[in-house]
KERORO-923265 format. One record per residue (C-alpha): residue number from 1; x, y, z. Coordinates in steps of 0.05 Angstrom, whole numbers, plus 5000, padded with zeros to 4 digits. Layout:
N
NUM; X; Y; Z
...
// end
This chain:
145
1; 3686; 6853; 4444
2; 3710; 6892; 4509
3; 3795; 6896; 4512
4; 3774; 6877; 4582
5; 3771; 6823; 4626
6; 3698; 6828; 4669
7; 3708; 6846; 4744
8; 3679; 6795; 4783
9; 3648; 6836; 4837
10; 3585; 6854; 4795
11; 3541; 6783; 4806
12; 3469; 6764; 4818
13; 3443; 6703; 4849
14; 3375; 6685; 4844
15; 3344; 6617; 4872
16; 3271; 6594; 4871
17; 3248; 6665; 4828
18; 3282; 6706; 4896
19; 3338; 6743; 4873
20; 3394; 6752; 4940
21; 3455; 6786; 4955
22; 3518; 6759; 4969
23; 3578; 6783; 4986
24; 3619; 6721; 4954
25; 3605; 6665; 4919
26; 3657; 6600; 4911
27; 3667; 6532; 4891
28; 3640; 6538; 4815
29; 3683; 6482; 4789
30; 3674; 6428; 4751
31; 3723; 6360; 4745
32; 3721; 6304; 4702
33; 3744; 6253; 4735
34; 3791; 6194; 4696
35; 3794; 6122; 4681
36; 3847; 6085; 4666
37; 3849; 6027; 4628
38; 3897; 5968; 4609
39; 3880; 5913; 4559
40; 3926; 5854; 4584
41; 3937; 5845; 4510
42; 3953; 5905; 4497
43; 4022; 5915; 4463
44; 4030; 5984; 4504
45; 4070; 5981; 4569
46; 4021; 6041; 4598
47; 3944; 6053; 4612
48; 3895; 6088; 4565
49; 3865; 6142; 4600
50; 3789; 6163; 4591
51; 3747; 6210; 4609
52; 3696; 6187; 4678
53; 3645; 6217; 4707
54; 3637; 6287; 4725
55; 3646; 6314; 4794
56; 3626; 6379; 4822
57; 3647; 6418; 4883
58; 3604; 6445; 4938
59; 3580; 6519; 4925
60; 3593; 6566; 4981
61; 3539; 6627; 4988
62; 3560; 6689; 5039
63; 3523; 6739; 5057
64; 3512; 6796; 5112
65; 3460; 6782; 5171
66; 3404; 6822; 5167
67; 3350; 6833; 5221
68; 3297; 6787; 5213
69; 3313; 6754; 5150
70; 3309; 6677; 5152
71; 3310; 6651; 5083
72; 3383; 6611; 5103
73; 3347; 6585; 5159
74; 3279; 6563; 5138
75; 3315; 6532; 5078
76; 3367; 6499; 5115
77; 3312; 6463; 5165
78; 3273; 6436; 5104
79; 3323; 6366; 5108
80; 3311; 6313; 5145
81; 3339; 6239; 5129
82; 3324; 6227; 5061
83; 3274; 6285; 5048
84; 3292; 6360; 5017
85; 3275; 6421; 4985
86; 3317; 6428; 4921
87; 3326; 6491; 4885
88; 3350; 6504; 4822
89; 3410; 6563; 4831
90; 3421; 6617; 4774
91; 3484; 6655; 4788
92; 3505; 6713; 4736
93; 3567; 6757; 4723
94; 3542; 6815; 4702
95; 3564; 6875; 4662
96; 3557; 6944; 4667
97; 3493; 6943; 4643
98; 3474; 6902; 4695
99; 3463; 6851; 4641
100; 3479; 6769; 4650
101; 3549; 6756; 4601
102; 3563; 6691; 4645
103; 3511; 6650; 4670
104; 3524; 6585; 4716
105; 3462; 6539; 4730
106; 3461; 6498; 4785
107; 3409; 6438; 4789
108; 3380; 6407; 4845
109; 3420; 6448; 4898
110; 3413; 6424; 4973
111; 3437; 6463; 5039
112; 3500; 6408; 5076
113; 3529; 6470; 5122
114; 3503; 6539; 5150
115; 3555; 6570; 5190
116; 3545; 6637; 5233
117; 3592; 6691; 5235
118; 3644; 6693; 5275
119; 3628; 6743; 5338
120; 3691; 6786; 5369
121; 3674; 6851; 5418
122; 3730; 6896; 5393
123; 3711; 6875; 5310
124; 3697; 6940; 5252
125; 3663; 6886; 5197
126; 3603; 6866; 5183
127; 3566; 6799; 5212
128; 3567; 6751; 5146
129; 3547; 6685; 5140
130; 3551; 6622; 5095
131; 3518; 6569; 5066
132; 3548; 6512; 5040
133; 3504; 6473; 4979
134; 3519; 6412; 4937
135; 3481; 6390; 4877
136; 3480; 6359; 4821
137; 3505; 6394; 4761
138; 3529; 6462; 4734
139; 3533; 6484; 4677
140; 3564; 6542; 4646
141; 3533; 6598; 4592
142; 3582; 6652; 4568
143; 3536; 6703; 4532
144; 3556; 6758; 4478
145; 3566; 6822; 4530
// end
């Protein structure tokens, strides 16, 4: 076991067997949300609290733009009203070894927001862009490094 915590600028993200590259990658949280419960009966003067259903947050993908590279695009135009092309979403945290130690999955992932990059004459960055996914679970493998 390492004395150290893993950087988290060493990640791969690979969707539909095409591994990408992003610059970041947010929103990998999970919530549980909670009932509460009171039995009118009940001899307690508060509720029970239980555990609900789960709720996951949108996953946000950015990237640079690249000359003639469409895969945002041509996945993004794949919805229409009730119809789209899900993809299962691996994303790692790798190690030095360039070797997966934490490994979210992310099922049935769906594009809800592509933005462009913002575009300012007297700017020294690079173009990036996003794209915003939901979907509907994640789960969360911590390997041995």
């Amino acid at each position: 076991m390492s004395n150290y915590p893993l950087p988290k600028f060493h990640f791969a993200v690979e969707w539909g067997g095409i591994k990408i590259g992003f610059t970041e990658v947010t929103g990998l949280n999970i919530e549980t949300e909670i009932i509460e419960y009171r039995d009118g009966s009940s001899p307690e003067y508060s509720k029970t609290k239980m555990p609900g259903l789960r709720k996951y947050g949108n996953i946000t993908l950015k990237r640079g733009v690249f000359a003639g590279d469409n895969e945002f695009y041509e996945w993004f135009n794949t919805v229409s009203l009730n119809k789209i092309e899900r993809r299962n979403v691996t994303i790692s945290l790798l190690n030095e070894n360039h070797v997966p130690v934490v490994v979210w999955s992310v099922k049935n992932a769906f594009p809800v927001k592509l933005q462009a990059p913002d575009l300012k004459s007297d700017a020294n960055e690079a173009a990036i862009e996003s794209l915003e996914i939901a979907h509907e679970g994640l789960s969360i493998l911590n390997l041995p490094g």
